[in-house]
N, C-alpha and C positions, 0 to 999 in steps of 0.2 A: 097146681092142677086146675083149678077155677078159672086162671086165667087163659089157659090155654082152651079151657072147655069154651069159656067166653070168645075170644078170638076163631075159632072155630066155625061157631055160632055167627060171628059176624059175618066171615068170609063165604061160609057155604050155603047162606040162607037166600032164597027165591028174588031178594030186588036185587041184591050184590052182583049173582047169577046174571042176570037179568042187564045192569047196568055194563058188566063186563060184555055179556054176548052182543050189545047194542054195539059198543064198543069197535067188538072184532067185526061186527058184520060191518058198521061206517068204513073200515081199513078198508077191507075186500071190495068194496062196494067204490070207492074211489079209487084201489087200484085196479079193479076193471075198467073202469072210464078213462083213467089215464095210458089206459093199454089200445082202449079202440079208439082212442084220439092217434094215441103213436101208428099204430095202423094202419089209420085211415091218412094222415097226412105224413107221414115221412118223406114221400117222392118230391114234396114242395119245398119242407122245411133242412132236410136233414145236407142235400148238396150245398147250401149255404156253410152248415155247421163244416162240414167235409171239407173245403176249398180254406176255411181259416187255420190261420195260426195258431200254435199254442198260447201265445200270447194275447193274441185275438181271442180267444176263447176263456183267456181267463178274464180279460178286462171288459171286454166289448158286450156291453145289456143284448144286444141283439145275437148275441150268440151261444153267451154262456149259462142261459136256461134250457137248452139244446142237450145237456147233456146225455139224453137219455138215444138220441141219433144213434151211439155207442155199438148199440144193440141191432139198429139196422145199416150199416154202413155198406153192409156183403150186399144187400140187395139193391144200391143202387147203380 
């Protein structure tokens, strides 16, 4: 019982909170940025992704961080 009062204690005390909520807001907070990057440049980046290969795409540096094109492909 102690231990779990202790455990408890660890997990739901103000810096834990705290280190966690820091945490979730860094996630959110980069993947907004990585959303209005995708946004704001798909029309440049994503027809390149679009025109390769499967195989292109999995080997080729110049392509296969593109992945995220995925999500805009209908718009271009």
């Amino acid at each position: 019982m102690r231990t779990l009062i202790m455990l408890g204690l660890l997990a739901f005390n103000p810096i834990s909170m705290g280190v966690w909520g820091g945490v979730a807001w860094r996630n959110d907070f980069n993947a907004s940025l990585a959303k209005a990057y995708a946004d704001r440049n798909f029309r440049e980046e994503c027809p390149r992704y679009k025109a390769a290969s499967t195989w292109e795409r999995w080997t080729d540096p110049r392509v296969n961080n593109l992945g995220w094109c995925e999500d805009y492909l209908e718009r271009i």
